[in-house]
C-alpha positions in Angstrom: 0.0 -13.3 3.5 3.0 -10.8 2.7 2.2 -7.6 1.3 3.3 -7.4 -2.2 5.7 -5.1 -3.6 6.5 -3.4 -7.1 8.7 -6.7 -8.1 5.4 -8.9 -8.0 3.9 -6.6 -10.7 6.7 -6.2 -12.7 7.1 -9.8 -13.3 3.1 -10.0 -14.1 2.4 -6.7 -15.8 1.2 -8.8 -18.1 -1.4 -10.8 -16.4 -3.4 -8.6 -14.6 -6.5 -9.2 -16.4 -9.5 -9.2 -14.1 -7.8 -7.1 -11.6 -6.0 -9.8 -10.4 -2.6 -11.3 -10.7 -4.2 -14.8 -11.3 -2.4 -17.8 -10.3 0.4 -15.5 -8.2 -1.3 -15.2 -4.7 -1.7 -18.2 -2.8 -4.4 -18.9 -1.1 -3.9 -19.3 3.3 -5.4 -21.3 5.0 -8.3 -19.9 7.8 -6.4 -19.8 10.8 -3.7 -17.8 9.3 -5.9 -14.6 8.3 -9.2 -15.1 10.4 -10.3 -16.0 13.6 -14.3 -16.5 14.6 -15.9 -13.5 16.2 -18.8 -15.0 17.1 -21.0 -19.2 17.6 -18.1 -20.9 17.3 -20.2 -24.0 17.7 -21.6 -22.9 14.8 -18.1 -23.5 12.8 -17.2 -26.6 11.3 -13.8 -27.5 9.0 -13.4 -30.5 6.6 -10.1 -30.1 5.7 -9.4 -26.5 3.8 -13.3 -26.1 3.6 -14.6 -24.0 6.6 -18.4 -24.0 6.9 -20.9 -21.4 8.8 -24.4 -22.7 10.5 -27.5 -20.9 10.7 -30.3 -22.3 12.9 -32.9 -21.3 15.3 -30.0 -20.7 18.2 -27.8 -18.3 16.2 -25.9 -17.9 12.7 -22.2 -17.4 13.1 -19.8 -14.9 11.7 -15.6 -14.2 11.6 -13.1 -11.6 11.4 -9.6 -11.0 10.0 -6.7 -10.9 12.4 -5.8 -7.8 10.4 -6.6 -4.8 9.2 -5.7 -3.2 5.7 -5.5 0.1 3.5 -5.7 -1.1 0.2 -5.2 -4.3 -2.2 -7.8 -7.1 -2.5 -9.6 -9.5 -1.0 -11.3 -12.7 -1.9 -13.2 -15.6 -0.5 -15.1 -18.7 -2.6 -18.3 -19.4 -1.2 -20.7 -22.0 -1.9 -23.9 -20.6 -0.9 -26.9 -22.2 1.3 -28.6 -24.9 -1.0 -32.4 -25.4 -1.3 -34.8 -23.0 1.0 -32.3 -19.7 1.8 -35.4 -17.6 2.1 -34.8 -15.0 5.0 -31.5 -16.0 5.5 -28.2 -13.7 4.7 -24.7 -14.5 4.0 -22.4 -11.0 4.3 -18.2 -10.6 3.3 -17.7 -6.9 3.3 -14.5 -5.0 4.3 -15.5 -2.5 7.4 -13.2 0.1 9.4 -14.2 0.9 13.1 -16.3 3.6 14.4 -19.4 5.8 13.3 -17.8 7.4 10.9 -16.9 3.8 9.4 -16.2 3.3 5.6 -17.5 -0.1 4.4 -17.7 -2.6 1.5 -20.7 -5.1 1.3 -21.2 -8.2 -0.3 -25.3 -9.6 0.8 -26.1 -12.4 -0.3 -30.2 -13.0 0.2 -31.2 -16.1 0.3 -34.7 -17.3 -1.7 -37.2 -20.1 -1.8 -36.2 -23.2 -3.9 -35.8 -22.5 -7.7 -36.0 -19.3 -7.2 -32.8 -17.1 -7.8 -29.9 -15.9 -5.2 -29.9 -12.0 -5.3 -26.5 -10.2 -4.4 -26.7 -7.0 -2.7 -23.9 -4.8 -2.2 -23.3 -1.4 -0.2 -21.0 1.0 0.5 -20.8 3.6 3.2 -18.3 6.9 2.9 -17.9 8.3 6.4 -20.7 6.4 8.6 -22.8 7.0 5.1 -24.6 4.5 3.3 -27.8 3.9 0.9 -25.7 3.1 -1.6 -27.6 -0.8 -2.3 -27.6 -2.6 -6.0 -29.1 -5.7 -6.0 -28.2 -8.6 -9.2 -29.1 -11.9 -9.7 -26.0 -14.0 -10.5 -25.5 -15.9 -14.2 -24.9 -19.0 -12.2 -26.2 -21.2 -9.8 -24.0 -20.0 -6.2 -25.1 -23.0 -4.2 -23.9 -25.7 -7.1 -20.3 -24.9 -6.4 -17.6 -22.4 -5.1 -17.2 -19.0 -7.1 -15.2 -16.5 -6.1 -16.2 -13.2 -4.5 -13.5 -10.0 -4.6 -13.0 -6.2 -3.2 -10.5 -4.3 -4.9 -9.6 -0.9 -3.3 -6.9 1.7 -4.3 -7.0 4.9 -4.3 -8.3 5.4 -7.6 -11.9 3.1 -7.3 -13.2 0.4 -5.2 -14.3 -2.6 -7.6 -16.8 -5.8 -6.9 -16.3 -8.9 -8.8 -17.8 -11.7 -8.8 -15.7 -14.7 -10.4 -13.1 -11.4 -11.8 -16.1 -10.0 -13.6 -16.4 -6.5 -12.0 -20.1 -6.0 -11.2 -20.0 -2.5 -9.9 -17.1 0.3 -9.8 -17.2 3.1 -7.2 -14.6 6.2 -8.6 -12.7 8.6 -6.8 -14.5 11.9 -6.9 -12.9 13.5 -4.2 -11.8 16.4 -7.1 -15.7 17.0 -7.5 -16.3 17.4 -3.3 -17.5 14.2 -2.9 -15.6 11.7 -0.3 -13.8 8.9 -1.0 -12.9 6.0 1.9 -9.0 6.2 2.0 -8.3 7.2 5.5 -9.2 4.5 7.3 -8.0 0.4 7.9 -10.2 -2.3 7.3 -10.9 -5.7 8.6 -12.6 -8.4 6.5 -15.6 -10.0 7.7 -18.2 -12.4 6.9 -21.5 -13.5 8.5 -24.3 -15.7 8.1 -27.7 -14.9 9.9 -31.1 -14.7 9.7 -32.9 -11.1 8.3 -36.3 -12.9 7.3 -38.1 -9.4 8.1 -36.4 -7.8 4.6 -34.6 -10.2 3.0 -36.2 -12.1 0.9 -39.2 -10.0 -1.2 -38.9 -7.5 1.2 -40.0 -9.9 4.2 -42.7 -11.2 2.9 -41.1 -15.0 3.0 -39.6 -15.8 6.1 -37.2 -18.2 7.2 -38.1 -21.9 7.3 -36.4 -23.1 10.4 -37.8 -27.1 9.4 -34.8 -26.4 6.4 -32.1 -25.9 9.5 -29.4 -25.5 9.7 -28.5 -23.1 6.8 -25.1 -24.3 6.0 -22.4 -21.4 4.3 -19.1 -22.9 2.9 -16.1 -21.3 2.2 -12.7 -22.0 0.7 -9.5 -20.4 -0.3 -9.4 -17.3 1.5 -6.8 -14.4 0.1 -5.7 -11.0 1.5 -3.2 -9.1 -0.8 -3.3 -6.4 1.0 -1.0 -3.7 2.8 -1.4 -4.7 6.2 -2.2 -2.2 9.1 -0.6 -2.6 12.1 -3.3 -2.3 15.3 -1.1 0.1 17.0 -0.5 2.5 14.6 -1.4 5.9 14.3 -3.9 6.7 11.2 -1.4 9.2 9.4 1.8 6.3 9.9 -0.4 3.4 8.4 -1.7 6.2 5.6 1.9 7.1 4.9 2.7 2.9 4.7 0.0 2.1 2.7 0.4 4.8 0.1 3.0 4.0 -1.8 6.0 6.4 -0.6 9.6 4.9 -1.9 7.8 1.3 -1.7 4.9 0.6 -5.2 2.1 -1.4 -4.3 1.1 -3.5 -7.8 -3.0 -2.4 -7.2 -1.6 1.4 -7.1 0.3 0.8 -10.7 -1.8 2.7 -13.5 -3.6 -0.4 -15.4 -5.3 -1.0 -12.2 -6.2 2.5 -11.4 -9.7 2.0 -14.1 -11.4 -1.0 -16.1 -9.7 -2.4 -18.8 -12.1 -1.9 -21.9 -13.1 -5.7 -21.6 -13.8 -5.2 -18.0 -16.1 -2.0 -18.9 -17.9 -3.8 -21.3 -18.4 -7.2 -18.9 -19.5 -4.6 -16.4 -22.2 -2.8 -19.1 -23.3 -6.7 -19.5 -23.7 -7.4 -16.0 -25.7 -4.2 -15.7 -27.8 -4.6 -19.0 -28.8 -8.3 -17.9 -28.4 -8.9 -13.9 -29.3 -5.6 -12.5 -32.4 -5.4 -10.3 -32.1 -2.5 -8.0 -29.7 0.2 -8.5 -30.3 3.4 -6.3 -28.9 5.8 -8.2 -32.4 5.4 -10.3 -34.7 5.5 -7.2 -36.0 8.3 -7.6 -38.5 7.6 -4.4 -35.7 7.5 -2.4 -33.9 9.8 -3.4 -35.8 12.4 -5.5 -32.5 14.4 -6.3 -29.9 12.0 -7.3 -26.8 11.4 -5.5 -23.8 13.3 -6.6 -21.4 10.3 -7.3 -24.5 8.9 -9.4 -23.9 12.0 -11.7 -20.2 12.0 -12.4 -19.8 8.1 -12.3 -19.3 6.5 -15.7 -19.9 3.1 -14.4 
C-alpha cells in the first residue's frame, strides 16, 4: 500500500468523515502487508477471507511486513461464534523493545448469548494500565465490522465501524509522554487467556467447542512506511511531514469532528464497562492524562 501524500487529501478534504477517506484506500490482499508469525497450520484462506484457529495445540497469530510512524490501520473481523469464553482475539499496533509504545484491540470472548467485551490498552514508554472495556452495539460474530487505529501526532483514536470509541491526546505540553518516536508493526492474535478473560477467569475455555475460528478480511495500512534499516531520527524526519504533507497530519484530523465527539460521549454513556481513569482501587490518585483529557 503506498504511502499517501497531500494530493490524496486535497481531492477528498471533503470526505473525511470518520477519520477516514472512505471509499479511497483499497483494501490488499494478506500476502501483500502480512506474513504469519506463528501456527501456521493454524491459518486457513478461502479466497480473500483469511481465518485464525484456536484449539487445545495452540492459537495462531501474524505480523506486518512493515513497520509505520503514523496513518491508520484497519482490519474486519468476524469474531469466534457461540462459546468464546476464555478465548482472546488481539489487533494492536506495537514497536520493539521494553520501552515499547503499543495500541490494543482485545477482544474477550464469552459464553453463548452472552455479550463480546472489547478491551483496549495503551502503553507510553514500556507503560501500560491504561484498559477500557465496552460491549459492542452489534453482534461481532454475525458478520465482519471494521476495527481502526488512527495515529498522528496530535491523538491516537479507536474506532470501531468509524465510530471513535476512545481518543488518547497529546499532552506532551503538560509533561506527560506521547508515543511518536518509535515504528510500529501491526499484529493480530488469537489464543487462549481463560485464567482472566472472561469474568475475570472464572469461565474457562471449553475445548469440546474447538477450534475457535477468527476471520478476517480486507486488511488496510495507510500508513508512512518505516524502512527496517533506518535510523530512528531518519524515519522520524520521514514520517513527519517535512516538504512532503501526510492527509492524517492535515488540521481536521488533528481532533474529533463535533459528530465524532458526540458518537464518542454515546459510546461512553451506553457501552462503557471499565474505564481506569475511574478506578480509584487501582489507582487511588488518578492518572495525569485522565485529568487533562476531554475525551
Amino acid at each position: 500500500m503506498a504511502v499517501l501524500g497531500f494530493s490524496k487529501m486535497s481531492v477528498s478534504f471533503g470526505l473525511v468523515v470518520g477519520l477516514a477517506l472512505v471509499g479511497l484506500v483499497m483494501s490488499a490482499r494478506f500476502e501483500e502487508l502480512y506474513q504469519p508469525s506463528w501456527a501456521m497450520d493454524h491459518f486457513a484462506y478461502e479466497g480473500d477471507v483469511l481465518r485464525l484457529k484456536l484449539d487445545n495445540y495452540s492459537g495462531a497469530g501474524f505480523s506486518s511486513k512493515s513497520k509505520y510512524m503514523f496513518g491508520k490501520v484497519t482490519i474486519q473481523i468476524k469474531l469466534v461464534e457461540g462459546d468464546s469464553a476464555g478465548t482472546v482475539t488481539a489487533f494492536y499496533m506495537s514497536s520493539d523493545g521494553p520501552n515499547h509504545n503499543e495500541f490494543d484491540f482485545e477482544f474477550l470472548g464469552n459464553t453463548t448469548g452472552e455479550p463480546y467485551l472489547v478491551q483496549t490498552n495503551l502503553y507510553v514508554n514500556g507503560v501500560g494500565n491504561r484498559e477500557q472495556r465496552l460491549g459492542l452495539w452489534f453482534d461481532p460474530t454475525k458478520d465482519f465490522h471494521s476495527y481502526s487505529v488512527l495515529w498522528n501526532h496530535r491523538q491516537v483514536v479507536f474506532l470501531v465501524n468509524e465510530t471513535p470509541i476512545r481518543v488518547h491526546t497529546n499532552l506532551e505540553h503538560r509533561g506527560i509522554p506521547y508515543p511518536k518516536d518509535q515504528p510500529m508493526g501491526v499484529y493480530s492474535s488469537i489464543w487462549n487467556a481463560d485464567d482472566w478473560a472472561t469474568q475475570g477467569g472464572r469461565v474457562k475455555t471449553d475445548w469440546s467447542h474447538a477450534p475457535f475460528v477468527a476471520s478476517y478480511r480486507n486488511f488496510d495500512i495507510d500508513a508512512c512506511e518505516c524502512p527496517g534499516t533506518a535510523a530512528a531520527a531518519d524515519n522520524a524526519r520521514r514520517c513527519s511531514g517535512g516538504e512532503r504533507r501526510y492527509w492524517w497530519d492535515e488540521p481536521m484530523v488533528s481532533e474529533l469532528s463535533l459528530h465524532q465527539s458526540h458518537q464518542l460521549m454515546w459510546v461512553r454513556a451506553k457501552h462503557m464497562i471499565y474505564d481506569y481513569c475511574t478506578d480509584t482501587t487501582r489507582f487511588p490518585v488518578t492518572p495525569a492524562e485522565c485529568v487533562h483529557h476531554r475525551h
